[in-house]
LODOKE-801194 format. One record per residue (C-alpha): x, y, z; chain; residue number from 1. Coordinates in steps of 0.5 Angstrom, whole numbers. Layout:
N
rec xx:X, yy:Y, zz:Z, c:A, k:NUM
...
***
This chain:
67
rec xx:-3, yy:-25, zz:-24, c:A, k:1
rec xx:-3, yy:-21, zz:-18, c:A, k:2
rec xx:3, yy:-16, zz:-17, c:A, k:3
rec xx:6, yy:-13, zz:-9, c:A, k:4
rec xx:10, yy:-8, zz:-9, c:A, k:5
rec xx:13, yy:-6, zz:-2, c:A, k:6
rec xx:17, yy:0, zz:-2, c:A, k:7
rec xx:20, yy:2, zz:5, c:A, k:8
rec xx:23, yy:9, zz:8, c:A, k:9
rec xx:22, yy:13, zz:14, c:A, k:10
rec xx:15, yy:17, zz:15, c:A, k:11
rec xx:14, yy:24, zz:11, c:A, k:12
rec xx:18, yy:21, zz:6, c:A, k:13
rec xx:13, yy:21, zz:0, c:A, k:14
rec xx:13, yy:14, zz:-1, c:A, k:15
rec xx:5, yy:14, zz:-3, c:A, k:16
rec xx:6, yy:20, zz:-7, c:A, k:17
rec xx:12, yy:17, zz:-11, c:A, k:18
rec xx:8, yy:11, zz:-12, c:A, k:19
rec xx:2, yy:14, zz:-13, c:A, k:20
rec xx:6, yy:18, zz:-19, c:A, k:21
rec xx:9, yy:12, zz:-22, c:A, k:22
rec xx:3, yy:8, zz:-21, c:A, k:23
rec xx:-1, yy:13, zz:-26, c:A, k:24
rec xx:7, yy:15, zz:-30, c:A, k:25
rec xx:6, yy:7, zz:-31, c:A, k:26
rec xx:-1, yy:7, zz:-34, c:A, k:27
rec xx:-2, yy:0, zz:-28, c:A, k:28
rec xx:-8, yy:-2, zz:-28, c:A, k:29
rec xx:-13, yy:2, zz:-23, c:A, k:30
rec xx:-14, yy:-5, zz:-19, c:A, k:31
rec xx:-7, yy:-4, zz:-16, c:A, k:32
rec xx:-10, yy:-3, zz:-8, c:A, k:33
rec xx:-5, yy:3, zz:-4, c:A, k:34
rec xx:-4, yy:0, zz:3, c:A, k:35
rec xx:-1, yy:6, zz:8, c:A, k:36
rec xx:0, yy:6, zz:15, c:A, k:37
rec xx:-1, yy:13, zz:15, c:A, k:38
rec xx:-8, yy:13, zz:12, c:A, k:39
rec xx:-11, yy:9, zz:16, c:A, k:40
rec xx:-15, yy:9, zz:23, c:A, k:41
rec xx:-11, yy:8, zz:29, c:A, k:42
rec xx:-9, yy:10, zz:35, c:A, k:43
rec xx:-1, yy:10, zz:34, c:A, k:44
rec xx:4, yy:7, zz:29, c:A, k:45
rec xx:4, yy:0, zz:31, c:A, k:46
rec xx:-3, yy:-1, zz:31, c:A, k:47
rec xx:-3, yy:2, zz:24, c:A, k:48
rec xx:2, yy:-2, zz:21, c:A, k:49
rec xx:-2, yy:-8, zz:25, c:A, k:50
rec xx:-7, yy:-6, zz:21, c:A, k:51
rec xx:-3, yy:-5, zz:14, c:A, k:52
rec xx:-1, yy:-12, zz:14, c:A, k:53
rec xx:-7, yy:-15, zz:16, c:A, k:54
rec xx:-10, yy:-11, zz:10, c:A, k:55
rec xx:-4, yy:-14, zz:6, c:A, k:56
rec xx:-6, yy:-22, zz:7, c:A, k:57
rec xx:-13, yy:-20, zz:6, c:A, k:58
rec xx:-12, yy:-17, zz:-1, c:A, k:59
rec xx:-6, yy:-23, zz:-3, c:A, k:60
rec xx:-12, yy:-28, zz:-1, c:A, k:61
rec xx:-17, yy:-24, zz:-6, c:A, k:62
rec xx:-12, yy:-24, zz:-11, c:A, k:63
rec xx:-11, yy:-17, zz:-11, c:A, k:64
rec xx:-5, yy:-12, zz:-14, c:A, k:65
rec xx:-3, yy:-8, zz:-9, c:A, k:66
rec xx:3, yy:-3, zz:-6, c:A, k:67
***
């Protein structure tokens, strides 16, 4: 069964390095797929968050674990 995890705070604040740390602490499955704004090609914040949310409702319809 797939797994979501959304986890929230200001930018800069290590949230992709604390759940990539926890994810590999956990030993969770490497088919967990990290979704982050800051990762991804745009031209500003909210076209990232677009794109991060967009990126969200394609891996829940592929049944895919993701943070």
């Amino acid at each position: 069964m797939p797994t979501g995890v959304l986890v929230c705070g200001p930018s800069g604040v290590g949230k992709s390095s604390q759940m990539e740390t926890f994810l590999r602490n956990a030993r969770a499955p490497k088919s967990f797929v990290l979704v982050d704004p800051d990762r991804l090609e745009a031209v500003d914040h909210k076209e990232a968050s677009k794109k991060a949310i967009a990126k969200v409702h394609e891996l829940i319809e592929e049944g895919k674990s993701f943070v």
